[in-house]
DRENFIKE-229145 format. One record per residue: residue in three letters; x, y, z of N, C-alpha, C in turn. Coordinates in steps of 0.2 Angstrom, whole numbers, plus 5000, padded with zeros to 4 digits. Example, Ala and Ser with C-alpha at 12.3 -4.5 7.8 and 13.67 -1.06 7.14 Angstrom:
BEGIN
Ala506649725039506249785039506649845039;Ser506449895035506849955036506450005039;
This chain:
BEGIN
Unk494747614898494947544898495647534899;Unk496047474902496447464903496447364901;Unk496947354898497147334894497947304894;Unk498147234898498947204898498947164896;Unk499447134890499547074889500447054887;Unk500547014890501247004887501546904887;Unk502246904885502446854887503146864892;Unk503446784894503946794898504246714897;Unk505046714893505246634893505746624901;Unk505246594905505646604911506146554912;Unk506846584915507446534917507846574921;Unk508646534924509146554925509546574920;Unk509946604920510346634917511146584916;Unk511246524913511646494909512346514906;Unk512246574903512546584897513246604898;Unk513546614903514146634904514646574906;Unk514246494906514346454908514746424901;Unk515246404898515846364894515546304893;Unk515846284898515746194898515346164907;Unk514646144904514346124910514446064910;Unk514546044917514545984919514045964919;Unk513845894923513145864925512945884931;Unk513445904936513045934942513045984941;Unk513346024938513346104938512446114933;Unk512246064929511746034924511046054928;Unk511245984932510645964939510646024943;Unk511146044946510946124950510646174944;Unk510746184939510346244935509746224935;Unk509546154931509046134931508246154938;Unk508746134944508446134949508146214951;Unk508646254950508446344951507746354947;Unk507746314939507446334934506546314937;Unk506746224941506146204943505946264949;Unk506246264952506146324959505746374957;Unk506146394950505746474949505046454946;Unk505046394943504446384937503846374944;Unk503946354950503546314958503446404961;Unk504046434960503846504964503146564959;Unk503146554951502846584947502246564949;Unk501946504946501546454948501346484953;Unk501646474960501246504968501146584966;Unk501446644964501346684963500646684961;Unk500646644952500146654950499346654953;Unk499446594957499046574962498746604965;Unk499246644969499046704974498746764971;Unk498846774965498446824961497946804959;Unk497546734957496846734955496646714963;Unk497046704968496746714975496146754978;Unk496746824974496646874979495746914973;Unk495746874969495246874966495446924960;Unk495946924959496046964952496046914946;Unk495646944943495646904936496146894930;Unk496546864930496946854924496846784920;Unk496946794914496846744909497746724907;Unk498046664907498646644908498646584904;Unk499346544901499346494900500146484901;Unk500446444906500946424908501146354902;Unk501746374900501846304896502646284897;Unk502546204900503146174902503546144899;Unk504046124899504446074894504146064887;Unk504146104884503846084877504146114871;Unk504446064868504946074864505746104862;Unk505846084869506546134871506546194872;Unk505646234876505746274878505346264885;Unk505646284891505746234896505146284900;Unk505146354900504546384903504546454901;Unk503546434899503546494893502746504896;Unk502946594899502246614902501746674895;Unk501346644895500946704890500246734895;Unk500146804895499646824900499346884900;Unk498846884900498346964899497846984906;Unk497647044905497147074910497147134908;Unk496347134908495747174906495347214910;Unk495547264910494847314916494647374916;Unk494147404918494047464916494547494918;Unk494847514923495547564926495947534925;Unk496647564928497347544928497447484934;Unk497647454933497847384937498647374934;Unk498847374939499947354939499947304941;Unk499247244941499747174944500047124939;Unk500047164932500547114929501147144928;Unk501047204931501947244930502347234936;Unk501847204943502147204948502447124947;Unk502047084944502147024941502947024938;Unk502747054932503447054930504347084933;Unk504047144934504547144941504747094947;Unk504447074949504347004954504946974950;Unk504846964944505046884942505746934939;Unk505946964938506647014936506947004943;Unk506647004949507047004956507246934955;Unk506846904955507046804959507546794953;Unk507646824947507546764941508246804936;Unk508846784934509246814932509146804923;Unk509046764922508746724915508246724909;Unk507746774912507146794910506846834906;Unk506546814898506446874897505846894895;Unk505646944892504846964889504647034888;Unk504047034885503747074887503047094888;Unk502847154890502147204893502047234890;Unk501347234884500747264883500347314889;Unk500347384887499847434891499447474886;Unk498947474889498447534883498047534890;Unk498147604892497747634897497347704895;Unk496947714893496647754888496347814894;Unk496547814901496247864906497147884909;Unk497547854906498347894906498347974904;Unk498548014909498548084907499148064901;Unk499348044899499948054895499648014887;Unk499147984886498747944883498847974876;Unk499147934871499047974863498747934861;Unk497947944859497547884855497947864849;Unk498447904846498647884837499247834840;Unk499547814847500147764850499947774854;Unk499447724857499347694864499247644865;Unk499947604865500347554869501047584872;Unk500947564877501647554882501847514884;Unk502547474881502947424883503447414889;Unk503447354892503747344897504447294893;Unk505047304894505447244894505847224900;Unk505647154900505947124904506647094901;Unk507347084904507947074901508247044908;Unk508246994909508446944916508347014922;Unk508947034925508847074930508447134929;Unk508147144922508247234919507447224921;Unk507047284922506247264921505947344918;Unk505847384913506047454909505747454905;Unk505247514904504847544899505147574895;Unk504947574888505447584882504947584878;Unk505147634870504747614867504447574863;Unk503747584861503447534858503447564849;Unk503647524843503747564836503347494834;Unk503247414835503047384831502147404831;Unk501747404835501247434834500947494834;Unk501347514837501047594840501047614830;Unk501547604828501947634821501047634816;Unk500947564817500347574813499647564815;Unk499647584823499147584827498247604820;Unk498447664818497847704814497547644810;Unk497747594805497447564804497047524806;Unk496947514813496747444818495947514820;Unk495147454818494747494821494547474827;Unk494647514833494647494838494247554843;
């Protein structure tokens, strides 16, 4: 069984910016719509191609301007939410999240830690470890 889920707060990358003006404002803004237009088409083209994912995109809500939550379920290994997330580490300097894996046909598979995390960190897209679940994995019947 294979098993993805993670999240991703998508943006440009701001933070080195002092004092933003109104155009300099409007041009951020605008990368931010771009990129949330290119996910969106990605996404698209993923349940096109007939891959099943369960998603919920969430726009301007509450001052958090775009926030991807998303899983996928199969019996084999499937990397289209790692390729996903990678994707969005290339276009996207601003973004972060992460990747949920439980591959239980991984030669490398410890059933007492089997989760493998992906972080994404604006350009960074790197597997690392996982200690908040894996730690107390044993308790969970699964």
């Amino acid at each position: 069984m294979f098993n993805s889920y993670g999240w991703i707060q998508l943006g440009m990358n701001r933070k080195p910016l002092d004092n933003i003006d109104d155009d300099l404002e409007i041009k951020y803004d605008k990368l931010d719509i771009d990129l949330n237009n290119k996910v969106k088409s990605k996404l698209q083209e993923i349940i096109d191609s007939n891959e099943i994912i369960q998603f919920n995109f969430i726009d301007k809500l509450n001052n958090l301007d775009s926030f991807l939550s998303i899983q996928l379920s199969r019996n084999h290994f499937n990397g289209t939410l790692r390729e996903l997330y990678k994707w969005i580490s290339e276009i996207s300097d601003g973004s972060h999240g992460v990747l949920y894996e439980m591959d239980d046909e991984c030669e490398n598979f410890n059933p007492e830690k089997p989760y493998r995390i992906w972080r994404l960190i604006g350009k960074e897209f790197e597997a690392c470890e996982e200690l908040v679940l894996n730690e107390k994995y044993h308790k969970v019947n699964y």
